[in-house]
ZAPA-525480 format. One record per residue: residue in one letter; z, x, y of N, C-alpha, C in turn. Coordinates in steps of 0.1 Angstrom, whole numbers, plus 2048, in hexadecimal, padded with zeros to 3 digits. Atoms other than C-alpha are relative to their C-alpha. Layout:
aZXYZXYZXY/...
***
This chain:
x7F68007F6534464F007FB80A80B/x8047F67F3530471F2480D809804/x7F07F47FD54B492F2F7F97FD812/x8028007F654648FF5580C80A806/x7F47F77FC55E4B1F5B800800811/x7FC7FA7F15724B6F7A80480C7FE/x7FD7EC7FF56D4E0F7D80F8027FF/x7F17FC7FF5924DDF8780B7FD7F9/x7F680280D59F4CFF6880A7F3803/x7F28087FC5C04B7F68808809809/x7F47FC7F65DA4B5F8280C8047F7/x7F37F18065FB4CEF7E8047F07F8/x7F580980260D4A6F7E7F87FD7F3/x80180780E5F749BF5E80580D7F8/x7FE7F18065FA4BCF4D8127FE7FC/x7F58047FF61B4B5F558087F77F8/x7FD80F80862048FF487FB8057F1/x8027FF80C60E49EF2C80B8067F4/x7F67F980562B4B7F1F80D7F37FE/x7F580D805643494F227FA7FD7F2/x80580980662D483F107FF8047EE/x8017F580C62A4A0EF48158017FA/x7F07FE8056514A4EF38077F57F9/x7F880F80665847DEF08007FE7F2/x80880A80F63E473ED58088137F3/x7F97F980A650499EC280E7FC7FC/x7F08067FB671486ECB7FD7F37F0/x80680F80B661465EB57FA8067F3/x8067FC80D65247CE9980F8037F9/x7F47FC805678489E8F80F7F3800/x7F680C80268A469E947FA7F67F3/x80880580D670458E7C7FA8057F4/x8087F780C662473E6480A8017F0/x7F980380B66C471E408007F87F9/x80380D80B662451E367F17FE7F7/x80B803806642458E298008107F6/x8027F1808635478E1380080780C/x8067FA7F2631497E287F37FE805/x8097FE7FD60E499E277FA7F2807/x8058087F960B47BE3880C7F880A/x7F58027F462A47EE4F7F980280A/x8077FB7F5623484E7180480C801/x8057F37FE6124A0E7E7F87FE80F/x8088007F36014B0E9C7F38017FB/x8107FD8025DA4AFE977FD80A810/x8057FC7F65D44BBEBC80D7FD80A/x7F38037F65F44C3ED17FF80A80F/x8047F97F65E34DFEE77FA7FF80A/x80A80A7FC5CF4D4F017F7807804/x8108008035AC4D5F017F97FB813/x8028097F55964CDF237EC809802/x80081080057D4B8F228068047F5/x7F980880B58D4A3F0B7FD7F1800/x80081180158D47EEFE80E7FD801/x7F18048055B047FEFA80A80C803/x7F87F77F75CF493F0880B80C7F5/x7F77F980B5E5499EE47F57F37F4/x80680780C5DB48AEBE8098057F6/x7FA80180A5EE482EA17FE7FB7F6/x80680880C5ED475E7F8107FD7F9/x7F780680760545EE6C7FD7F67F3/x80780C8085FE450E4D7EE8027FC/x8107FC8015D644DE467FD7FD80E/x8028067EF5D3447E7080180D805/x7F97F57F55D345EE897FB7FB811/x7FB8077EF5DC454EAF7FC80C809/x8067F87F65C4462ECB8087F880B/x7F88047F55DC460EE97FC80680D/x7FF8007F35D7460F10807801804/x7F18037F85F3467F267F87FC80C/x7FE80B7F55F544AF4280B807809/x7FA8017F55FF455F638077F4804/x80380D7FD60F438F7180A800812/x7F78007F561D435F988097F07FE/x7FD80D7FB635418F9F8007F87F5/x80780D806628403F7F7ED8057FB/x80C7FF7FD60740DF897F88087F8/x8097F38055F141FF727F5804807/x8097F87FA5DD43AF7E7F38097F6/x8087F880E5C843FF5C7EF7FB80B/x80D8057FE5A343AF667F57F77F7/x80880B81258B421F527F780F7F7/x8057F7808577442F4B8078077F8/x7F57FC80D59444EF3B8047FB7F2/x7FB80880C59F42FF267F47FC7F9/x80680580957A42AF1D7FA80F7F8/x8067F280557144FF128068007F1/x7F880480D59044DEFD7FF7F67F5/x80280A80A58942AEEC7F38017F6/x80E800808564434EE58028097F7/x8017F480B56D453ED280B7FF7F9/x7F880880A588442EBF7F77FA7FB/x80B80680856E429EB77F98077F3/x8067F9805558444EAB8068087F2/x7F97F680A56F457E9680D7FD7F9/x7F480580858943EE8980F803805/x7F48007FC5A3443E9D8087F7808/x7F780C7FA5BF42EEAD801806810/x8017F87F25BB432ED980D7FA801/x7F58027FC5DD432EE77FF807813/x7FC7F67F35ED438F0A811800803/x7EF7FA7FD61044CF117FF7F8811/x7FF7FF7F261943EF3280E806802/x7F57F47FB62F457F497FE7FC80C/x8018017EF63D44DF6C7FE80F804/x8057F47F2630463F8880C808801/x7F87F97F564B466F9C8128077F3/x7F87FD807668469F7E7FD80C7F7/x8007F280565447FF668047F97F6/x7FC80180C66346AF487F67F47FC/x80680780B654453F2B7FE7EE80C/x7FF80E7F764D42AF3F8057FC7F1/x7F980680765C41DF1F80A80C7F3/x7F77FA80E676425F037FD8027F2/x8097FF80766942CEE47F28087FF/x80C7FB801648434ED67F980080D/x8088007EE639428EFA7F28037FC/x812801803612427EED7FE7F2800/x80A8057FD5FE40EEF67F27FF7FE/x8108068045DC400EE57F880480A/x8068027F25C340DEFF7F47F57FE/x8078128015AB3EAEF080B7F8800/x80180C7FE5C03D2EEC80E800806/x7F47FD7F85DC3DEF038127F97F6/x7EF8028075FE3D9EE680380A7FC/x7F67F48026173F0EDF7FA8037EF/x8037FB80E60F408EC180A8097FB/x7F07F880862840FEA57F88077F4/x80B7F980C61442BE8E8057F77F5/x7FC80880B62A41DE717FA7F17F9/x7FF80D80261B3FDE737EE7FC7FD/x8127FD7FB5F140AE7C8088047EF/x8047FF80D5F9419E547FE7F87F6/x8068098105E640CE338008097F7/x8027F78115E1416E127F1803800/x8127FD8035BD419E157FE80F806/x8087F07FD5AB43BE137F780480B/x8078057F459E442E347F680E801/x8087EE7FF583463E3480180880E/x8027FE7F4584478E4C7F6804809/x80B8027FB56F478E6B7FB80A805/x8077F97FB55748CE7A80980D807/x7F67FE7F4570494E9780A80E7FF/x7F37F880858F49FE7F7FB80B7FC/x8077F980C5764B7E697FF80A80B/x7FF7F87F556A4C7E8B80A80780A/x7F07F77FC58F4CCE988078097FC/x7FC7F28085984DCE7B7FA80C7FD/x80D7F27FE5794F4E7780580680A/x7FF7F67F65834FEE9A81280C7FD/x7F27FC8045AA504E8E80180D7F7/x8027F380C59C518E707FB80C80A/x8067F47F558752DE8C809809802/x7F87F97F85A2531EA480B8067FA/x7FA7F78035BB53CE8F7FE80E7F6/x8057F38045A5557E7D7FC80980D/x8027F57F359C565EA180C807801/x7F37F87F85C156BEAB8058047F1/x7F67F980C5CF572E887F580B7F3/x80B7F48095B1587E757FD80C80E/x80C7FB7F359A593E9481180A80D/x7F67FA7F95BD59BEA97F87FA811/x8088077F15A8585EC680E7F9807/x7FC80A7F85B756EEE27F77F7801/x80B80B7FC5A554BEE28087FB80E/x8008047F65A4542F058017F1802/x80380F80059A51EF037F97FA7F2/x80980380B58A507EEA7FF7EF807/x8048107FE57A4E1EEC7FE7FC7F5/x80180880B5794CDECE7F67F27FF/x80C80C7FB5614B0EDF7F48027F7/x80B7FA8095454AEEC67F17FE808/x80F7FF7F65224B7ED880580A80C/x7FF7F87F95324CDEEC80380F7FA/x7FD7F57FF52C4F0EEC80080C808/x7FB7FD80E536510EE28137F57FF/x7F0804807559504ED280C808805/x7F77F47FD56F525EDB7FA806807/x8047F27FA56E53FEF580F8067FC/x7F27F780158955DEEE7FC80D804/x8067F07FE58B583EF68028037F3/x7FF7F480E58459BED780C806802/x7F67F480259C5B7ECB7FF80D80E/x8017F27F55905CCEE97FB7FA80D/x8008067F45915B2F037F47F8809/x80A80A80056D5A4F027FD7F47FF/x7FE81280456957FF0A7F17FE7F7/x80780580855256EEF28037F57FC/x80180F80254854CEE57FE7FB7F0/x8057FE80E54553CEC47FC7EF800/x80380D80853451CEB68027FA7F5/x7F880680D54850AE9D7F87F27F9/x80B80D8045364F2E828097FC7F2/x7FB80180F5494E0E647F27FA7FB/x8098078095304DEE497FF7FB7F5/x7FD80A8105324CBE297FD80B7F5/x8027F980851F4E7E187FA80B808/x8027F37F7518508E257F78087F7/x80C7FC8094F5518E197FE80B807/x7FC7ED7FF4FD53AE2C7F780480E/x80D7FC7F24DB537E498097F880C/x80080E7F54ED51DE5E801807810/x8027FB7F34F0536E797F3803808/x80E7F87F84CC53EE828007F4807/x80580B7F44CB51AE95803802809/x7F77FF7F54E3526EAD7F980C809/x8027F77F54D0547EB77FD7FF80B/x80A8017F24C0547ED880C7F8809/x7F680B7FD4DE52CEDF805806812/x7FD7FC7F34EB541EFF7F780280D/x80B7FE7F24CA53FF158027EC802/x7FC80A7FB4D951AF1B80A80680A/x7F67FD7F84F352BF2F80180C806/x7FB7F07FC4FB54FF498088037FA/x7EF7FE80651F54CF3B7FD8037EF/x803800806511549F1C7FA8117FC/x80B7F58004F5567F1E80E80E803/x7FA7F27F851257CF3080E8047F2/x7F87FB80D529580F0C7FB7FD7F4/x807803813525584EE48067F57FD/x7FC80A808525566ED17FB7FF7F3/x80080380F52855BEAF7FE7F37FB/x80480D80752453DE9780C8037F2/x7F480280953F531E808027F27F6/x80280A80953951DE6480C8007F5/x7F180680855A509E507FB7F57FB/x80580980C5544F6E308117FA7FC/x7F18098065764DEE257FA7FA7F6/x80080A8075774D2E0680C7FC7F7/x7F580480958D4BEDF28058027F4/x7FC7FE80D5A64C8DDA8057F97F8/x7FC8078095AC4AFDC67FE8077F1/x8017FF80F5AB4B7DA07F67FB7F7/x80C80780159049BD9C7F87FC809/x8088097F0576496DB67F57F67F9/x80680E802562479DB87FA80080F/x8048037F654A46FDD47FF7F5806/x7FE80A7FA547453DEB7FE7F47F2/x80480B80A53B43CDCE80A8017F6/x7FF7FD809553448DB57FE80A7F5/x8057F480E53E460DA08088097FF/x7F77F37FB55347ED977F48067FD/x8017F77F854849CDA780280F7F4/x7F57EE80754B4BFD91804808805/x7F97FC7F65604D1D9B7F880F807/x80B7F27FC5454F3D9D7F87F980D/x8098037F75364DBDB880B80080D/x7F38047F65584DBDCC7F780180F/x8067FF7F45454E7DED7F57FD801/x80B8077FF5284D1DEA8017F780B/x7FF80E7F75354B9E017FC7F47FB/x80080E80753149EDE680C7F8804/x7F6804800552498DE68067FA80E/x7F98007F3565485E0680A806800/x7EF7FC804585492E168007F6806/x7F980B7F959A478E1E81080780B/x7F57FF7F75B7477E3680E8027F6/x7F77FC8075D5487E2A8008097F4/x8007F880D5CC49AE097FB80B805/x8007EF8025CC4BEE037EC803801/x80B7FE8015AB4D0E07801812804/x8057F28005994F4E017FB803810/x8087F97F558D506E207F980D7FB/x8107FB80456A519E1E7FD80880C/x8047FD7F8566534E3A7FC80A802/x8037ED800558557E3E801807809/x7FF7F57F455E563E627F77FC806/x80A8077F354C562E7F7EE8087FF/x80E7FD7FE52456AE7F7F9803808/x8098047F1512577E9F7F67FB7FF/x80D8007FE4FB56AEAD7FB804810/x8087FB7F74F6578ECF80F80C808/x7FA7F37FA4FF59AEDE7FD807810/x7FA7FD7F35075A8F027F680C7FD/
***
């Protein structure tokens, strides 16, 4: 996928449409939640916003989870761009997700339909999550693993470390992952990696990493390695085999969408100093 950033980010009005768009679809999670288990009730995966991005908000329902766009639209008119609806569809493709678009008039500021209001961004029909759910076990992707590694990060910066994370990008190939200030108001960067099995060197690749960048070169960064694995009681790998359980963070085992799982992390690692 290509990021072609505009320095100046989204306009105040999407920013804007986006906060509808976030309030509606929390409006549709509490009118319909309850009919399934929790753990595969709806939830936010990504409700903060991120920039770049493929996608504006993200949710999961069921074994699915719905990468959404909010659609400007004047008049009728949408004002989504094709690079928008194809950015979105490709990295849905990529990572098993369902592309959606919120549309929000301009000039009102409210939802263009009643209801869920998502829209297929392939095959342009309305999407009812309820209906995108199966019984089948769906693993999770790349995407999801790297979202959450960064979740696990950012909330050990602000709640161990006593940091502020500034920003973060979840876009996979884009790095670092986090910038935040330290405990003593130092900005710094971190490169986030989910890895299946964590063998303890994985940071030396990253040294030298900041003579790609001034911004880079001009604060300390670190390396942050996050292992998930599944707690099930019996693992078993893609084929079946069970798994012992002394191998739990081998990364034999898949996670799937929905079920419980261990997290694997030790803190952040420097690798380059100011």
């Amino acid at each position: 996928m290509t990021y072609q950033i505009n320095s100046s980010g989204p306009s105040r009005q999407l920013l804007d449409a986006r906060n509808v768009a976030g309030l509606a679809l929390q409006d549709s999670f509490r009118r319909e939640a309850g009919k399934v288990d929790p753990p595969r009730d709806f939830r936010w995966i990504k409700a903060e916003f991120t920039w770049p991005s493929f996608d504006h908000l993200t949710f999961g329902y069921g074994n699915q989870v719905f990468s959404v766009v909010v659609e400007l639209r004047d008049g009728g008119q949408s004002l989504m761009t094709e690079q928008e609806r194809r950015r979105c569809s490709e990295a849905a493709s990529a990572f098993g997700l369902v592309p959606c678009s919120f549309a929000v008039e301009s000039r009102t500021m409210r939802p263009a339909a009643e209801g869920w209001n998502l829209t297929h961004l392939v095959t342009g029909r309305p999407v009812i999550p309820a209906e995108q759910v199966t019984d089948a076990s769906i693993e999770m992707s790349e995407w999801e693993l790297h979202n959450f590694a960064i979740q696990v990060v950012r909330r050990y910066i602000e709640q161990d470390l006593g940091g502020k994370v500034d920003s973060f990008c979840d876009v996979v190939g884009i790095d670092p992952q986090i910038w935040f200030k330290d405990s003593r108001g130092a900005k710094c960067w971190v490169i986030v990696r989910h890895l299946r099995n964590i063998v303890g060197d994985e940071k030396n690749q990253w040294i030298g990493h900041e003579k790609k960048s001034v911004s880079l070169r001009l604060c300390d960064g670190f390396f942050a390695a996050v292992c998930l694995a599944s707690a099930s009681p019996v693992l078993k790998d893609a084929g079946g085999k069970v798994v012992p359980l002394s191998e739990r963070f081998s990364g034999r085992a898949p996670l799937w969408r929905c079920d419980p799982f261990h997290v694997k992390f030790e803190g952040l690692q420097r690798i380059h100093v100011v």
